[in-house]
Every structure is written in C-alpha cells, then in structure tokens.
Phi, psi and omega in degrees: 000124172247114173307170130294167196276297160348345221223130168227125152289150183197169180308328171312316194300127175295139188236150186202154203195158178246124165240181193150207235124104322306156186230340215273009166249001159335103143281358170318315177285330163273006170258326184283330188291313156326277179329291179287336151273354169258024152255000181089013216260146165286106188164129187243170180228138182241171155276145175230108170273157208182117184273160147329137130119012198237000189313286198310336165277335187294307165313311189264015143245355162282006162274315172239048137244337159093063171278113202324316183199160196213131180253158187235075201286168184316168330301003216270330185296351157271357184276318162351285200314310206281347192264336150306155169308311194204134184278145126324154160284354178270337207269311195279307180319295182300310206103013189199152182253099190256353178230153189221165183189136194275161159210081168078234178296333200285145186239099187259115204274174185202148172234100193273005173274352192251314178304320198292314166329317187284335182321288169336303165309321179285286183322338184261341167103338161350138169315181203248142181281331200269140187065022164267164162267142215197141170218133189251111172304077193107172188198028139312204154328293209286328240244338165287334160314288200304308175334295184287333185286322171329296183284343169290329167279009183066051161318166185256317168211156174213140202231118159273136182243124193201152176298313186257130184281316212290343179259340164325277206312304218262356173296284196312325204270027154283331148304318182100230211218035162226027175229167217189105140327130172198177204288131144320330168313330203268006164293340162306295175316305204289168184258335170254162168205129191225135155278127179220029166270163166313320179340123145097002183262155166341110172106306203280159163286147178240095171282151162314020185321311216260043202313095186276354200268010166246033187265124172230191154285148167113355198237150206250115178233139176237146149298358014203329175309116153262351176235145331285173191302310183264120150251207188317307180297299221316300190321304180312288206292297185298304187276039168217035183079344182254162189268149213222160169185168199228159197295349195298350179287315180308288183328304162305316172295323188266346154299269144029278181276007171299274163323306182303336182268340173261357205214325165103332200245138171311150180270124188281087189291332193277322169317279158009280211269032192233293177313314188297316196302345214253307180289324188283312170284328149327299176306326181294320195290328201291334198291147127331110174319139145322091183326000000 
C-alpha cells in the first residue's frame, strides 16, 4: 500500500479495502484514496488478494477487524451475496455483490453498478434511458447490472447479445418482459448501445463484438472498457457519427457511490476521476511500444 508522504497513519485512522484475485491491477485504492483526502477523512484504502472460494472469511474479518468498508471484485462477488447479513434489493436481483457497508454488527451487501452506470450516463450529458431501445454487448456482471438498471430506469427494451445464449437468457431476463435475446444486427435500431465485454482493454484482444459499421448519428454508444480511456469502438462510433464515451465514468461513478454508503459525505467524483485518470496513464507510459 502506498501513501503520500503527507498522509500519517495512526491508531485513529480508519481502513476500507478491496478484494479479488488479481487486484494489484484494482484502481480502486487510488480512487478511494483520492476521495479521503480531498474530504478530509483519516482513512486509508487497501488491496487485499483473497482466492476464490475465501470471500466469506474475507467478510468476517472485516467485521472484526472493523473495517469502514469493502469493496468486491472477481472472483468474489457472487460468493459476496451470500456471505453477507443482508442484500440491497438490487444486490439480491443480481446475485451478486461489490460493495459490502457495516450498519453496527451488520454487514450489508450492496451492488453499486447499474447506478454508477446511470450515473455516468446522466454526467456525461447522455440520453434519459426511459423509453429508449438499448442493446447490451454481453452478459457478465457488469452488462447484468447495466440490464437491470435500464429497466428499472424504463427502458422501452433491452436486447442482450452474448456469444453464449444460455448466460443471454439470464442477462435479458433481469429486464422483465422488456428484455430479450437478440442479434448484433439489432444495433442499428438502438438508441443506446453498451459494450459490456472485455473486447478491446488493454492485454485483450478486439473482437468483432460490436458491428460498427451500423453505428450512427443519433445513437449514444458507451464502452464499459476503461483502459484505455479511448478505445477502438469509442474511436469507431465518433467517426460514424454517434456519440461515445468509454467505461472510466461507470468506474468512477459506481466508487463514488460505494464511498458515500461507507462515509455518509458526498463523494469528490472529479477528484475520483482525476486520480483513476493519472493511473490509467501511468500504466499506459509503462507499457511496451506496439511493433
């Protein structure tokens, strides 16, 4: 864990922490970190690697070492749900959990990923999801988050596309019976479009996930890829006219409301996104040039 030199740790100070397998590439200590110095807050944020199958023990020592808050990253977060006292109703709908938040003895799990999205969305100047048509790139975590928050924000439809239809189906049917399998083809039609694959970050490969050559004006596409900030589709989307954004506003947004459920105080989002920004460009100079 690395301080500013400025920063004295002391018995007062409070610890909030992230866990997963791997984490050591978590922007998370540097976005929370951010956040508590510029509230002012005595609080440090650390990584934790915790393997699979170890969430729950992971849970009950942050009960008893008395840690403000814990954020929860792969593999853990469907182990997350179960291992907490108590779900959000959006954290029990997914199944799965990224924010953990004490209320006394209690341990409440919360999933901050489909708000942080709207968040982003709204913040960014984005259409109002209600009564738009939206098709989703995927059917992980996040693209089952980005699912439900639509339809819960009144989407008119939301069409999941995923390589495997059997995690499609259970992606769509978080919408209710206004989500559906459906075609990469059907992105023409939408008014929204979410990448919610790995396809194009940094180390991965950029699969045809995305058919861009249907892409336009009028149509809104976000990337859920945050490193690099801009990528390919982004790139792609603006030069076929439609407006774009890359996933670092979810990231931010959904920290943000994470801290605020540990601390009680609005979250300083530009600090936030100032801090993810300044590490995501390290990591870009650190990286080998492209033969």
């Amino acid at each position: 864990m690395t301080l500013s030199a400025d920063r004295a740790i002391s018995g007062r100070t409070a610890l909030a922490a992230v866990i997963g397998d791997p984490v050591t590439h978590s922007l998370s200590p540097a976005v929370q970190n951010a956040a508590f110095r510029a509230c002012g807050i005595d609080a440090v944020f650390a990584a934790f690697t915790v393997a699979a199958g170890r969430a729950a023990e992971a849970i009950a020592a942050t009960r008893t070492l008395g840690l403000v808050g814990l954020s929860v990253t792969m593999p853990h977060k469907e182990a997350a749900a179960t291992a907490v006292d108590r779900c959000s109703d959006t954290a029990a709908r997914l199944r799965a959990v990224n924010t953990v938040v004490r209320r006394g003895d209690l341990m409440i799990g919360e999933n901050t990923d489909g708000q942080g999205f709207l968040d982003s969305l709204q913040r960014s100047g984005g259409p109002d999801p209600a009564g738009a048509r939206c098709v989703v790139a995927g059917a992980g975590g996040a693209a089952r988050a980005v699912v439900l928050a639509l339809a819960d924000a009144g989407a008119a439809e939301v069409v999941v596309v995923n390589r495997t239809a059997a995690r499609a189906q259970v992606a769509a049917a978080l919408a209710g019976a206004r989500g559906r399998v459906g075609a990469g083809q059907e992105i023409a039609d939408a008014d929204l479009v979410v990448q919610a694959t790995p396809s194009g970050m940094a180390g991965h490969g950029a699969g045809a996930v995305i058919p861009v050559a249907l892409l336009g004006p009028g149509q809104t596409v976000v990337d859920l890829v945050y490193d690099p900030i801009e990528t390919a589709l982004v790139h792609e989307a603006r030069a076929r006219g439609a407006r774009a954004t890359g996933g670092l506003g979810m990231l931010v947004h959904q920290a943000a409301r994470a801290f605020t459920l540990w601390t009680g105080v609005e979250a300083p989002v530009e600090a936030m996104r100032a801090a993810a920004e300044a590490q995501i460009a390290a990591r870009t100079q650190s990286r080998p040039a492209e033969a």
